[in-house]
Backbone as ProteinMPNN parsed JSONL, in Angstrom:
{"seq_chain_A": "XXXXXXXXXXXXXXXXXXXXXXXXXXXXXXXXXXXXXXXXXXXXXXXXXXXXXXXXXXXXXXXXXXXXXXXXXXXXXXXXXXXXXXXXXXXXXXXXXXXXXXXXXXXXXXXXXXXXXXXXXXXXXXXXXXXXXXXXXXXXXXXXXXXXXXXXXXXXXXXXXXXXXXXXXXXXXXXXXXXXXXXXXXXXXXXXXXXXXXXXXXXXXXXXXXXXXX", "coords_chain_A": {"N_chain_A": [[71.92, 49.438, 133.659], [71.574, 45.844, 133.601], [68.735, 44.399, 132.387], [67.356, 41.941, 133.028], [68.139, 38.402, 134.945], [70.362, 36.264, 135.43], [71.17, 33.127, 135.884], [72.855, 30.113, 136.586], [73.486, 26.744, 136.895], [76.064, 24.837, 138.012], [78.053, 21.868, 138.046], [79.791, 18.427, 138.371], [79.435, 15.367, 136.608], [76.133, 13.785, 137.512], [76.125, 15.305, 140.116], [72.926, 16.487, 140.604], [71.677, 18.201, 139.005], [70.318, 17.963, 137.771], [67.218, 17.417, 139.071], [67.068, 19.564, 140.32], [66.936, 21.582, 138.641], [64.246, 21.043, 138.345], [63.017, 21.563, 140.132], [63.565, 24.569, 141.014], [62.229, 25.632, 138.337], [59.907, 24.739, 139.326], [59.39, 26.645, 141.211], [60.34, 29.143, 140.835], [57.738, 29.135, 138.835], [55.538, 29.074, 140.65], [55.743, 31.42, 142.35], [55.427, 33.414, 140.278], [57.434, 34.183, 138.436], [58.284, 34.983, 135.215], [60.09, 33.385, 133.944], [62.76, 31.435, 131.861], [64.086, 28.8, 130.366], [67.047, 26.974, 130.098], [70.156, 24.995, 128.259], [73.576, 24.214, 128.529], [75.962, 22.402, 127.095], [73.728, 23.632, 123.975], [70.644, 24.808, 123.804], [70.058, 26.164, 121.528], [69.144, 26.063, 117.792], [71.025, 25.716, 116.536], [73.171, 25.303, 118.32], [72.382, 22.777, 119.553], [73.013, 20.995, 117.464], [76.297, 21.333, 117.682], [75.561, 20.392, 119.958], [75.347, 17.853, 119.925], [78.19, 16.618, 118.075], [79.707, 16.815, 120.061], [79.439, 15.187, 121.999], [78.547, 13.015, 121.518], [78.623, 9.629, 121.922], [80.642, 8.065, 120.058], [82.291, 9.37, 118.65], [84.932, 9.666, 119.717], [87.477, 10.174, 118.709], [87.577, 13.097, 119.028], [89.943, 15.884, 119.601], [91.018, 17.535, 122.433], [91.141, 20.116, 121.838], [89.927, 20.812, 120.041], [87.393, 20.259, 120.83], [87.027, 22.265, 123.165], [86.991, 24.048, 121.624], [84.536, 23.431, 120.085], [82.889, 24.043, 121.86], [82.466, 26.637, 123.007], [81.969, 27.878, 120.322], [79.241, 26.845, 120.594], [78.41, 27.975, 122.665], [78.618, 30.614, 121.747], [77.175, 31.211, 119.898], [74.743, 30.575, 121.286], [74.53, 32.357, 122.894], [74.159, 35.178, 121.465], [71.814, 34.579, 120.274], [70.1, 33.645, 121.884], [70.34, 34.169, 124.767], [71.539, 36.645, 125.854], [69.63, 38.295, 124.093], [67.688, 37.704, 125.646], [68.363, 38.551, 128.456], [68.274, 41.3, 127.717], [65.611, 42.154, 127.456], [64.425, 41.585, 130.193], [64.361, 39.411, 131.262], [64.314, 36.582, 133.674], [66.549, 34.11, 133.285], [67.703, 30.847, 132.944], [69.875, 28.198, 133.332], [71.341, 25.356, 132.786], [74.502, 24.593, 133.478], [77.459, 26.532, 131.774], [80.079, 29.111, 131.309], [81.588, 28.199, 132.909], [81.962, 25.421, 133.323], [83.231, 24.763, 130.882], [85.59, 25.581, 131.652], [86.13, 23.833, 133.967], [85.874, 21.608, 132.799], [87.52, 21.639, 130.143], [90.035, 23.142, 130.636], [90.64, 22.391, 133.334], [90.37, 19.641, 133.188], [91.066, 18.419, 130.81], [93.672, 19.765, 130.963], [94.464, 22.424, 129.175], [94.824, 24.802, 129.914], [94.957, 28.433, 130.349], [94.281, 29.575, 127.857], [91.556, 28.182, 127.506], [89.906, 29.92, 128.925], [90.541, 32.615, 127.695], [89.526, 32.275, 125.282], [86.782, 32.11, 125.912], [86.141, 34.045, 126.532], [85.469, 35.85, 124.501], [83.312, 34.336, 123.817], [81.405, 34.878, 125.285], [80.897, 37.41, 125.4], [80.47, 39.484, 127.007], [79.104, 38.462, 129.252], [78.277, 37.942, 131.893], [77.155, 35.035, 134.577], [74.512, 36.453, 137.379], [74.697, 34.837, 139.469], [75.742, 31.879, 140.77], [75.092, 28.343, 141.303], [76.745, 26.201, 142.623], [77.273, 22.468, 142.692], [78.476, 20.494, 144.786], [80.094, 17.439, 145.181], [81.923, 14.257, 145.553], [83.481, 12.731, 143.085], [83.476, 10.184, 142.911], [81.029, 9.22, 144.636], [79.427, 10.745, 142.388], [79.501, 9.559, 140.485], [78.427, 6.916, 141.227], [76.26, 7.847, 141.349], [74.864, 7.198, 138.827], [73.342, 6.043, 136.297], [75.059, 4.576, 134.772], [77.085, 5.377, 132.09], [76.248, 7.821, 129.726], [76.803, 9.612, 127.727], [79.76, 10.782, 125.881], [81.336, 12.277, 127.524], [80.823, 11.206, 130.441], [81.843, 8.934, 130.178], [84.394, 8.991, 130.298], [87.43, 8.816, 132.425], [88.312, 8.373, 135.978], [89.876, 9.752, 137.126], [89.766, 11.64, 135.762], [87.519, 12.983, 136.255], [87.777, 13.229, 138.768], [89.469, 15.212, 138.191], [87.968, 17.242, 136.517], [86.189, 17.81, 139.218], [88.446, 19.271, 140.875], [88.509, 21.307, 139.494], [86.436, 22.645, 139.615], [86.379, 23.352, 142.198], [88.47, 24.943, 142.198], [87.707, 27.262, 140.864], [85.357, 28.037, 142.533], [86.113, 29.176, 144.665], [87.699, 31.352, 143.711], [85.753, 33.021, 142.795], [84.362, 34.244, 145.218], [82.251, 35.307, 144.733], [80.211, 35.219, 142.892], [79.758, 32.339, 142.908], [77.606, 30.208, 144.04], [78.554, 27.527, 146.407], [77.153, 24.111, 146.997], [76.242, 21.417, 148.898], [75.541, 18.795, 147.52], [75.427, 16.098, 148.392], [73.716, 16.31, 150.422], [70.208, 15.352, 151.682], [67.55, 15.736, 148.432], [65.882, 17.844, 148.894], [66.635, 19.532, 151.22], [68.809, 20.503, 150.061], [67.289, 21.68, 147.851], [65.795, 24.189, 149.384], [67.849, 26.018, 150.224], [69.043, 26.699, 147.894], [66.952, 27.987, 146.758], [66.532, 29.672, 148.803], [68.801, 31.729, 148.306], [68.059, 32.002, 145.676], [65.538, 33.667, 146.346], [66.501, 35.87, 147.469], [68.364, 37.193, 145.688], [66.189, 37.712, 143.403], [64.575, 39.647, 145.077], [66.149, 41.84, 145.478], [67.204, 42.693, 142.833], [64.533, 43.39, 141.491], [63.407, 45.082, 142.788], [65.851, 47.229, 142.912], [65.391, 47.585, 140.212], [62.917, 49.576, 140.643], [63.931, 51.68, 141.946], [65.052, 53.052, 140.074], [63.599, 53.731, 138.481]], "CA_chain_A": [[71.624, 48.245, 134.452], [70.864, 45.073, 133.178], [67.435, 44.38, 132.778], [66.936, 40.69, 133.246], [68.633, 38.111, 135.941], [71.298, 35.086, 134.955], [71.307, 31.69, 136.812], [73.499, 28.993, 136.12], [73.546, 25.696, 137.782], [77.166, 23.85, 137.832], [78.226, 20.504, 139.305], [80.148, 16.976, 137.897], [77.721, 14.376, 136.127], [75.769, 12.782, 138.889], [75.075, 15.767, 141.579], [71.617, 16.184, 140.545], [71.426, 19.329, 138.379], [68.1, 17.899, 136.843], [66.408, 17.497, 139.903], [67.348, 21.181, 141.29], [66.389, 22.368, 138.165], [62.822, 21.215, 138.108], [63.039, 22.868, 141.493], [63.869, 25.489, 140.269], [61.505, 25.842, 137.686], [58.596, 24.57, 140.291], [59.649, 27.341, 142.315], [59.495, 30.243, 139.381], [56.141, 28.944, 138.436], [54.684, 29.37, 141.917], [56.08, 32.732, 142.348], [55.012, 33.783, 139.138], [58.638, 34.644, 137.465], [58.412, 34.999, 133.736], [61.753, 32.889, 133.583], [62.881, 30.997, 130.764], [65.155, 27.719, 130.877], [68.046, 26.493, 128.893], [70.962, 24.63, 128.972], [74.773, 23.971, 127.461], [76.066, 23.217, 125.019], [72.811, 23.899, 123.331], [69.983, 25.837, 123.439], [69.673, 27.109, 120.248], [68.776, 24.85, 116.612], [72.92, 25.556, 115.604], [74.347, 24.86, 118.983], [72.202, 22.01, 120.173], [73.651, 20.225, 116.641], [77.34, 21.308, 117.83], [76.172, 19.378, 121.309], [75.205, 16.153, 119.654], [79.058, 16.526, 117.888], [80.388, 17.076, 121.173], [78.987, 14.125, 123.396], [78.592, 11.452, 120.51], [80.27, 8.558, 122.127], [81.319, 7.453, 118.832], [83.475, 10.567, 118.347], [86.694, 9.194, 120.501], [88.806, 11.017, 118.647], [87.95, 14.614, 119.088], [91.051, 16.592, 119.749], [90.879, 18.368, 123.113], [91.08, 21.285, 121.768], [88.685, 20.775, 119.054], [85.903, 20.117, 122.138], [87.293, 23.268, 123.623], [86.157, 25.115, 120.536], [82.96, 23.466, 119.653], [81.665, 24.393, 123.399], [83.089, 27.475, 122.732], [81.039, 27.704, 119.202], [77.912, 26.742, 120.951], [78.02, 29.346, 123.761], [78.742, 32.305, 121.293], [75.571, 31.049, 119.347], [73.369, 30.238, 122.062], [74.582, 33.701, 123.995], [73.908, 35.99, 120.837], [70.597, 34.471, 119.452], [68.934, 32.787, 122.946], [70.253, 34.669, 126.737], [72.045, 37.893, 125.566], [68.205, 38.932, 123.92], [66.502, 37.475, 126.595], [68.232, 39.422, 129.382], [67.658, 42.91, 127.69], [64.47, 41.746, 127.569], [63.995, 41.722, 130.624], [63.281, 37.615, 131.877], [64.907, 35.823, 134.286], [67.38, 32.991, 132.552], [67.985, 29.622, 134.099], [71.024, 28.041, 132.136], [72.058, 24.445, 133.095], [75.955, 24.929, 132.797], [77.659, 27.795, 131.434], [81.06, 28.712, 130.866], [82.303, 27.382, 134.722], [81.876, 24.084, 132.944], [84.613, 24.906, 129.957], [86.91, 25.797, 132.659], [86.304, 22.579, 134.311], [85.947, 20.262, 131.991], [88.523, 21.762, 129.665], [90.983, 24.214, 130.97], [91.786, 21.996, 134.248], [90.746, 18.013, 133.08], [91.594, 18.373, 129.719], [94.866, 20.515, 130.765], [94.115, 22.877, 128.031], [94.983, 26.133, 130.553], [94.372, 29.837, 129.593], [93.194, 29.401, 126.501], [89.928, 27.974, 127.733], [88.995, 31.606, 129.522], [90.528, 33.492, 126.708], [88.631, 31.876, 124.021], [85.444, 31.766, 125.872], [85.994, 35.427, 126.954], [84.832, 36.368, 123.152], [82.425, 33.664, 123.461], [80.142, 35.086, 126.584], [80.172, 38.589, 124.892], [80.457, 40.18, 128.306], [77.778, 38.421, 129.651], [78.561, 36.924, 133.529], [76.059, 34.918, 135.646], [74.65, 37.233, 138.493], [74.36, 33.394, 140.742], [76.148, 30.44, 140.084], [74.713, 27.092, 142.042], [77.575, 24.755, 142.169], [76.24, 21.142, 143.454], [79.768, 19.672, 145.193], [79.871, 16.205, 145.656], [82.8, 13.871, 145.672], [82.684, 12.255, 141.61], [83.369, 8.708, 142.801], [79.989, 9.091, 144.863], [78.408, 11.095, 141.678], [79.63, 8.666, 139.306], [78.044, 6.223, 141.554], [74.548, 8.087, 140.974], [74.864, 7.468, 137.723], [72.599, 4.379, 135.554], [76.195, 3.797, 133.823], [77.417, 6.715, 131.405], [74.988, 8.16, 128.807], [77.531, 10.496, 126.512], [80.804, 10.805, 125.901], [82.05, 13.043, 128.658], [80.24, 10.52, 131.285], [82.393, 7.542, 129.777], [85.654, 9.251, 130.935], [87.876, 8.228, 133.854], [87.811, 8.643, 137.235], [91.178, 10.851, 137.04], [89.218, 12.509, 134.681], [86.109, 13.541, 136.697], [88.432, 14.31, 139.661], [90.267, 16.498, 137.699], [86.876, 18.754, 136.858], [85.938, 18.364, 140.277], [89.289, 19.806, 141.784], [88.493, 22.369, 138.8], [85.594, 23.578, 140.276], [87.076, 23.922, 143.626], [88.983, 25.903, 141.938], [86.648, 28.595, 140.246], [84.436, 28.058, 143.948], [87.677, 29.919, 145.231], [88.24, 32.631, 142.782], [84.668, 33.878, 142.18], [82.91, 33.886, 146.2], [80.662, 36.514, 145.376], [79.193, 34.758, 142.549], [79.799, 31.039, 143.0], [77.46, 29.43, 146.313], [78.57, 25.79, 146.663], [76.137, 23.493, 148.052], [76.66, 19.963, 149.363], [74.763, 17.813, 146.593], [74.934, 14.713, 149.213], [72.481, 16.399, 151.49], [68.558, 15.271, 150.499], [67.065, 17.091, 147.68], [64.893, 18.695, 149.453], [67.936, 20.388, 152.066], [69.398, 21.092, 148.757], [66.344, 22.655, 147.219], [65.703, 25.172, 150.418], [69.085, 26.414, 150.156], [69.203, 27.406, 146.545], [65.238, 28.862, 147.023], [66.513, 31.277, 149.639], [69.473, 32.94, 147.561], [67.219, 32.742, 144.937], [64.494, 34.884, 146.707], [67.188, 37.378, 148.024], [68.72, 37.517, 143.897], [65.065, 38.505, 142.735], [64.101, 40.725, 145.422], [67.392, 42.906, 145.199], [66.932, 43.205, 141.454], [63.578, 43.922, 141.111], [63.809, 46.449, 144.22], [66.809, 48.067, 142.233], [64.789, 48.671, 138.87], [61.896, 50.516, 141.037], [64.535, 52.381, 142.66], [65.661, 53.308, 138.839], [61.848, 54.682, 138.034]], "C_chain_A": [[71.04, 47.152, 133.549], [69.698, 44.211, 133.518], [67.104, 43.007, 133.54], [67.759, 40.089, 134.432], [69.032, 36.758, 135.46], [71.597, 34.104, 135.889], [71.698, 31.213, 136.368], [73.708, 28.081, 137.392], [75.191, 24.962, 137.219], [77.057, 22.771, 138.57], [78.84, 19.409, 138.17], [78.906, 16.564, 137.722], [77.665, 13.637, 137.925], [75.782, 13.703, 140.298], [74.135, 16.257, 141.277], [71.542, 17.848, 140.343], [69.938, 19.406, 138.275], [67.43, 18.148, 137.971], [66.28, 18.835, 140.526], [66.8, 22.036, 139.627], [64.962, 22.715, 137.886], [62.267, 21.985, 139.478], [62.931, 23.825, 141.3], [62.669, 26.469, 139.728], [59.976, 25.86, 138.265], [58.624, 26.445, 140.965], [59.496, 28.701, 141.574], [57.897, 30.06, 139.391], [55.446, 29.386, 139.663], [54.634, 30.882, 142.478], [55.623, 33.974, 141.116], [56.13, 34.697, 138.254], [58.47, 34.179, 136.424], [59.996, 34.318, 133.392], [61.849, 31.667, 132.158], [64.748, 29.919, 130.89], [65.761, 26.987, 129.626], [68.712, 25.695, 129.237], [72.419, 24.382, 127.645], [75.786, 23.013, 127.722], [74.759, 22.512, 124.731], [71.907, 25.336, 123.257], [69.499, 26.55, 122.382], [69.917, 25.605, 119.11], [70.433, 24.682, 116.48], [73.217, 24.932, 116.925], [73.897, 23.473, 119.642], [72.461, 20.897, 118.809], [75.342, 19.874, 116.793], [76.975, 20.456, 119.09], [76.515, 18.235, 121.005], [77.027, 15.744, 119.182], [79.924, 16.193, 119.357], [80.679, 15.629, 122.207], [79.082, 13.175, 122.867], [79.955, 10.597, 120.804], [81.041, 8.007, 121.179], [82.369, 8.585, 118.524], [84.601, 10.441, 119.402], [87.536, 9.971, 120.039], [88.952, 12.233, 118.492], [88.878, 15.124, 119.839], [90.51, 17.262, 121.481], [90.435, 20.301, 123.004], [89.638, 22.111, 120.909], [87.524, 21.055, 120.382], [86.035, 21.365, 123.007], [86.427, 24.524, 122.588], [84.66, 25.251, 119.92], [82.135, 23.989, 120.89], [81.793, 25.78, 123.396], [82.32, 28.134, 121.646], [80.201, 27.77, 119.491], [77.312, 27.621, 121.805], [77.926, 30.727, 122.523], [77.356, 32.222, 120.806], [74.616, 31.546, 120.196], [73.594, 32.049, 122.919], [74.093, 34.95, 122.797], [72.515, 35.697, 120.252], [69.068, 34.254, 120.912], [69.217, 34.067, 123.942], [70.521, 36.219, 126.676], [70.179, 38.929, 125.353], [67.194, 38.836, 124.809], [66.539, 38.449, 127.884], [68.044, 41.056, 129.237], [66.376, 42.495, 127.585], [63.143, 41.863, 128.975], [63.976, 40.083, 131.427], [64.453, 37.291, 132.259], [65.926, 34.003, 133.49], [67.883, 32.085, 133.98], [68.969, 28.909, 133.456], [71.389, 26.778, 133.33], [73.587, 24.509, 132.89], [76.285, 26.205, 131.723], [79.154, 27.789, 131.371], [82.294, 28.071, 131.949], [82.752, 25.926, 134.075], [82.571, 23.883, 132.256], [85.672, 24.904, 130.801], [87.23, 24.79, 132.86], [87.189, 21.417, 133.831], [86.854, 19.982, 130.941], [89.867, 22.177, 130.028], [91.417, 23.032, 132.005], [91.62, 20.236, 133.768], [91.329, 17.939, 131.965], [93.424, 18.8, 129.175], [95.235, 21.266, 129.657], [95.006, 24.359, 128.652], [94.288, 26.939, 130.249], [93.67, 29.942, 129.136], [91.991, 29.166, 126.529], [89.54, 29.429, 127.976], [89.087, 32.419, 128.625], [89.242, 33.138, 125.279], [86.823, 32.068, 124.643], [85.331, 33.126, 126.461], [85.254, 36.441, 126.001], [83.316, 35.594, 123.29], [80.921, 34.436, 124.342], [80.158, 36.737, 125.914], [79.739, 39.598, 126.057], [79.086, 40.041, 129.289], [78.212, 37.037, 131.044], [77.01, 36.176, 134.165], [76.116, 35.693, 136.816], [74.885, 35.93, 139.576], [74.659, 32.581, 140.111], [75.691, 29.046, 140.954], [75.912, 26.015, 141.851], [77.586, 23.543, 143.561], [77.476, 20.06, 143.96], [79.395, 18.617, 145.752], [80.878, 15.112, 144.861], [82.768, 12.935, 144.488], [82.876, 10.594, 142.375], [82.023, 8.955, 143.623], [79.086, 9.972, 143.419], [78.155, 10.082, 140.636], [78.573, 7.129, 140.034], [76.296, 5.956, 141.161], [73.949, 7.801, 139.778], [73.854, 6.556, 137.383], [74.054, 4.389, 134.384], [76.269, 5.747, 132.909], [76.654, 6.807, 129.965], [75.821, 9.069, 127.431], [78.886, 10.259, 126.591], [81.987, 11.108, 126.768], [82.121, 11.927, 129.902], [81.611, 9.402, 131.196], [83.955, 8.022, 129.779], [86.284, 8.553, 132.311], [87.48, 8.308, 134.881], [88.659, 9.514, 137.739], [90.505, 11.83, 136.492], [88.006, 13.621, 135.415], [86.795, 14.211, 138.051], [89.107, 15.774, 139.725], [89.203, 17.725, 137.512], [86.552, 18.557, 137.863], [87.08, 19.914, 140.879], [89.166, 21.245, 140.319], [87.204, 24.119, 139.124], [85.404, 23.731, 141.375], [87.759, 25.078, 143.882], [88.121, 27.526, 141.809], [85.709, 28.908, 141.561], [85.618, 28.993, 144.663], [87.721, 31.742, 144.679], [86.911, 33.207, 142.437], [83.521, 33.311, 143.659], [81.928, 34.758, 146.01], [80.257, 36.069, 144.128], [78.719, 33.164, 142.451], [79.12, 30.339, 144.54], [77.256, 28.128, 145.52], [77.131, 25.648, 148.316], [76.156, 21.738, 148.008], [75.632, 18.971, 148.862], [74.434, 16.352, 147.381], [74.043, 15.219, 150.204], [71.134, 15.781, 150.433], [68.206, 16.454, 149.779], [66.797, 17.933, 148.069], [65.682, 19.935, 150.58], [68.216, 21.337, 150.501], [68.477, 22.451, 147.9], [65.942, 23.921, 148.227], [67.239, 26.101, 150.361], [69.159, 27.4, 148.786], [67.507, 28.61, 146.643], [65.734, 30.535, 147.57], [67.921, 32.407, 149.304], [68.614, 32.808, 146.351], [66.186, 33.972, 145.248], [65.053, 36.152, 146.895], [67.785, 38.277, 146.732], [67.465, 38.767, 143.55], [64.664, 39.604, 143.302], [65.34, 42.429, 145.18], [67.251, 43.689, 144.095], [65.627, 43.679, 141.104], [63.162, 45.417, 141.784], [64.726, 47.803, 143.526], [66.178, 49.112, 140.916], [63.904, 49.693, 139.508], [62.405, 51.696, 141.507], [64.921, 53.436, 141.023], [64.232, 54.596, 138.033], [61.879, 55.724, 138.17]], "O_chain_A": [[70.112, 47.437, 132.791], [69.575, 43.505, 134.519], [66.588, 43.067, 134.656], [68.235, 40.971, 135.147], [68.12, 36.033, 135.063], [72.406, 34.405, 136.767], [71.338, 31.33, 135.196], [73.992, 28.447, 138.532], [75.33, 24.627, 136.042], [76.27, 22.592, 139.5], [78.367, 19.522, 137.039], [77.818, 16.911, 138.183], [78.402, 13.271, 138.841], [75.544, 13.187, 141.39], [74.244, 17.22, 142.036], [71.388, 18.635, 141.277], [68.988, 20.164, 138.472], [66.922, 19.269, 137.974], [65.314, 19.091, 141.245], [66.274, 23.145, 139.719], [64.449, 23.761, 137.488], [61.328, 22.761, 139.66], [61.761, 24.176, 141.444], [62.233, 27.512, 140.215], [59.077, 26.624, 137.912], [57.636, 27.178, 141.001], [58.458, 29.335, 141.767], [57.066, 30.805, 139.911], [54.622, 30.277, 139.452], [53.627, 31.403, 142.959], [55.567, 35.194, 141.268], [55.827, 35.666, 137.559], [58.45, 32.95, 136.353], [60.836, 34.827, 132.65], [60.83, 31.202, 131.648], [65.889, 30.19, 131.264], [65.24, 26.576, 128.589], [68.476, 25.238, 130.355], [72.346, 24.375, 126.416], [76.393, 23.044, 128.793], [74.511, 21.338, 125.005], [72.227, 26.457, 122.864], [68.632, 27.423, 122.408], [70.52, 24.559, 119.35], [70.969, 23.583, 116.339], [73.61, 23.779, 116.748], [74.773, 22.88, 120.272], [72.067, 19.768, 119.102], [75.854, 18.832, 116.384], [77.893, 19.732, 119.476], [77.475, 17.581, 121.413], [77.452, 14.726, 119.727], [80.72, 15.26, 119.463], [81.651, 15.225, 122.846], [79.65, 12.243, 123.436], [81.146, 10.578, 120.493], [82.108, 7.471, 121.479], [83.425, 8.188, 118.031], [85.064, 11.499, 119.827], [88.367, 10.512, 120.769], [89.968, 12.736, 118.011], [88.713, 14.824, 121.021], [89.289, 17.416, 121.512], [89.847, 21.174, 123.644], [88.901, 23.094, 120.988], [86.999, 22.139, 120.638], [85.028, 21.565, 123.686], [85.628, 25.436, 122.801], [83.947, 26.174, 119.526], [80.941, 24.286, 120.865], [80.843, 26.224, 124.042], [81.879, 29.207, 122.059], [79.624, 28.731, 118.983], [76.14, 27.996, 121.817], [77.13, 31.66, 122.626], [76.473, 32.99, 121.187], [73.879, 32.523, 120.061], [72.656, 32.677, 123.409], [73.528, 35.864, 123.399], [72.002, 36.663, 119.686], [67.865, 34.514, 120.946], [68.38, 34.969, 123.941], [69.836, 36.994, 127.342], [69.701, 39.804, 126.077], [66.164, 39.505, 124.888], [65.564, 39.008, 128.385], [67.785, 41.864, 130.129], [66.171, 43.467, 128.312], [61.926, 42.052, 128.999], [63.22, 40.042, 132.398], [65.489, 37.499, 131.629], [65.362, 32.909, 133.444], [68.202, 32.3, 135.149], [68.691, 29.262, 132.31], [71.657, 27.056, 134.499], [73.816, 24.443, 131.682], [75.432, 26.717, 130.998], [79.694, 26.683, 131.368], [83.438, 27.656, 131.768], [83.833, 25.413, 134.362], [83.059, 22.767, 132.43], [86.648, 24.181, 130.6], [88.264, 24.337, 132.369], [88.21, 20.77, 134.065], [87.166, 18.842, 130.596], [90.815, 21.476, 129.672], [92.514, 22.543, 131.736], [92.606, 19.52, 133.94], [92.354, 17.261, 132.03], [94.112, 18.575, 128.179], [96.261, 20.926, 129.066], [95.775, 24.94, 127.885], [93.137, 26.713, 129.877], [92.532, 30.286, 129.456], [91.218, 29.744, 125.765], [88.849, 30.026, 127.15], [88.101, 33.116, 128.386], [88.416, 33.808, 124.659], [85.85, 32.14, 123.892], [84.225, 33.342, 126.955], [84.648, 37.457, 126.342], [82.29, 36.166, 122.924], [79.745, 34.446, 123.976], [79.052, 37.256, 126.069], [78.786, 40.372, 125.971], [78.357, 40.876, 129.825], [78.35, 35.814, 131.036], [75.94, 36.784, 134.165], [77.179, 35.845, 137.418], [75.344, 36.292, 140.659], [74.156, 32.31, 139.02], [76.799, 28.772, 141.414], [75.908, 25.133, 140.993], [77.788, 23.65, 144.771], [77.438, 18.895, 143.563], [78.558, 18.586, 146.654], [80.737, 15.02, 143.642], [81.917, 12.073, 144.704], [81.929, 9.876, 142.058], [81.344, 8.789, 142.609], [77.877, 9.748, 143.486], [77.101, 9.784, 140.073], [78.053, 6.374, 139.213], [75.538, 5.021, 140.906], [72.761, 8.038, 139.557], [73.319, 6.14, 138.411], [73.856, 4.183, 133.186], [75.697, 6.811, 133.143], [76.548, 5.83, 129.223], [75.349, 9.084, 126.294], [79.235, 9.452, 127.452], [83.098, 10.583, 126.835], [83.223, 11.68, 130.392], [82.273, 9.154, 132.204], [84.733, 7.284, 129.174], [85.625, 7.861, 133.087], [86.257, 8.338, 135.024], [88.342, 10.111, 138.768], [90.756, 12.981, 136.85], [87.766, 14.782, 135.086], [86.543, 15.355, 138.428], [89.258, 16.736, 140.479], [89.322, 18.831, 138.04], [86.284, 19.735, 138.103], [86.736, 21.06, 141.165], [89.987, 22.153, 140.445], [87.108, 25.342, 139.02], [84.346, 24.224, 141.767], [87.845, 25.855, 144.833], [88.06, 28.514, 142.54], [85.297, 30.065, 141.645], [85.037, 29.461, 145.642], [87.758, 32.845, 145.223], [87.033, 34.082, 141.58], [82.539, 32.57, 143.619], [80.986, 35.013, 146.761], [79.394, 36.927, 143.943], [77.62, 32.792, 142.038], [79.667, 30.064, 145.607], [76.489, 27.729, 144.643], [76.655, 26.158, 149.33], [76.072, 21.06, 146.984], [74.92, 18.361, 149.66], [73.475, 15.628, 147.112], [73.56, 14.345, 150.924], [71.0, 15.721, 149.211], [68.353, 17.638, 150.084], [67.339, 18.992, 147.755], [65.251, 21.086, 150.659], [67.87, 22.454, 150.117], [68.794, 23.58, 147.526], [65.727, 24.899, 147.511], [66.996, 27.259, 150.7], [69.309, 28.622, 148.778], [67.38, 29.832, 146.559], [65.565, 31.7, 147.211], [68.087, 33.514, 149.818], [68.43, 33.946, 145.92], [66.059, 34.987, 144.563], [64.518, 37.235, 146.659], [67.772, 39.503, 146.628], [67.549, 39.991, 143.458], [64.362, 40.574, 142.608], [65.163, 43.597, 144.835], [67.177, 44.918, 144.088], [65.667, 44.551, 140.236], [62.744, 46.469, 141.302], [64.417, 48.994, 143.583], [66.249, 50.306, 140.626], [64.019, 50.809, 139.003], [61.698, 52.702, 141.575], [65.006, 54.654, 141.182], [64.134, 55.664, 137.429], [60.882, 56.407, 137.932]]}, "name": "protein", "num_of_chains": 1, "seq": "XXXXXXXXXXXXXXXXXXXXXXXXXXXXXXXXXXXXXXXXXXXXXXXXXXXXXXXXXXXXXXXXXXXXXXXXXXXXXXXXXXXXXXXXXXXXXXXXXXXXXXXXXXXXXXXXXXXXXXXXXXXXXXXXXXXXXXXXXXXXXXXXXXXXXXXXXXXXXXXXXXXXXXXXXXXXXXXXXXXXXXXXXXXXXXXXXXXXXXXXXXXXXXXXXXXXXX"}
């Protein structure tokens, strides 16, 4: 059994990851979960140098595929040095994006296919989220949330952002028992009650399980 417990938050720029994650994190702290918070591409000294490559609006002309590989690069890192050690460990992991977000953002906007899952199938090292949070909300209203576009990805189309939406409509499809969508245009606070109470049911299950293991 694995010791620890894997969260990942998905969603298009602009349904309010950040804000659900300090949620999140409020919501650990109060409870008193030893959890530990990341996010990708980064996390680690090597892969949060492959992000800056990644996002640098000045880099226009990275290849698709290339950006397929550096995110790709940055997960194997960040999963063998940062989450992989953390969950034998034992500690709850909180992971802003994960490899849902390659799929997305490569495999269906980029039209990359396959290859995205295969390649990032080495990359995750057999390491799934037990709970995925994905924050649906329609990109011309996320793009709206925006203060203008901040990286590279951001400063894409609007074909572009539809396309990872309808990508993670997709993966919301093909993975219901670990993917709960949640309607990012409700108020935070709807939003934050929602995620709270499959979080509580996550932790108690698993912690319930190891005692059962004793």
């Amino acid at each position: 059994m694995k010791k620890g417990v894997f969260i990942t938050v998905e969603g298009p720029d602009g349904s309010g990851k950040s804000t659900q994650l300090e949620y999140i994190k409020e919501y650990m702290r109060s409870n008193g979960v030893d959890a530990l918070f990341t996010r990708e591409p980064g996390g680690t000294p090597i892969s949060e140098k492959i992000r800056t490559i990644i996002l640098d609006p000045e880099n226009k002309e990275l290849a698709p595929m290339t950006e397929a590989l550096l995110y790709a690069a940055s997960r194997a890192q960040h999963i063998a040095q940062f989450i992989k050690p953390a969950l034998e460990r034992g500690k709850v992991v909180v992971c802003d994006r994960f490899v849902d977000s390659s799929i997305a953002y490569q495999q269906y906007a980029r039209g990359l296919g396959e290859c995205v899952s295969l390649i990032n199938d080495y990359a995750i090292d057999g390491i799934i989220p037990d709970i995925t949070f994905l924050l649906k909300i329609e990109p011309e209203i996320a793009m709206e949330r925006l203060n203008g576009p901040s990286d590279r990805l951001e400063s894409e189309t609007m074909d572009f952002h539809r396309a990872v939406y309808r990508g993670y409509l997709e993966l919301e499809k093909k993975f219901p028992d670990r993917i709960v969508a949640v309607d990012a245009t409700l108020p935070a606070e709807e939003v934050r009650i929602r995620i709270e109470e499959h979080i509580t049911d996550l932790l108690y299950d698993h912690y319930r399980s190891i005692e059962e293991q004793r």
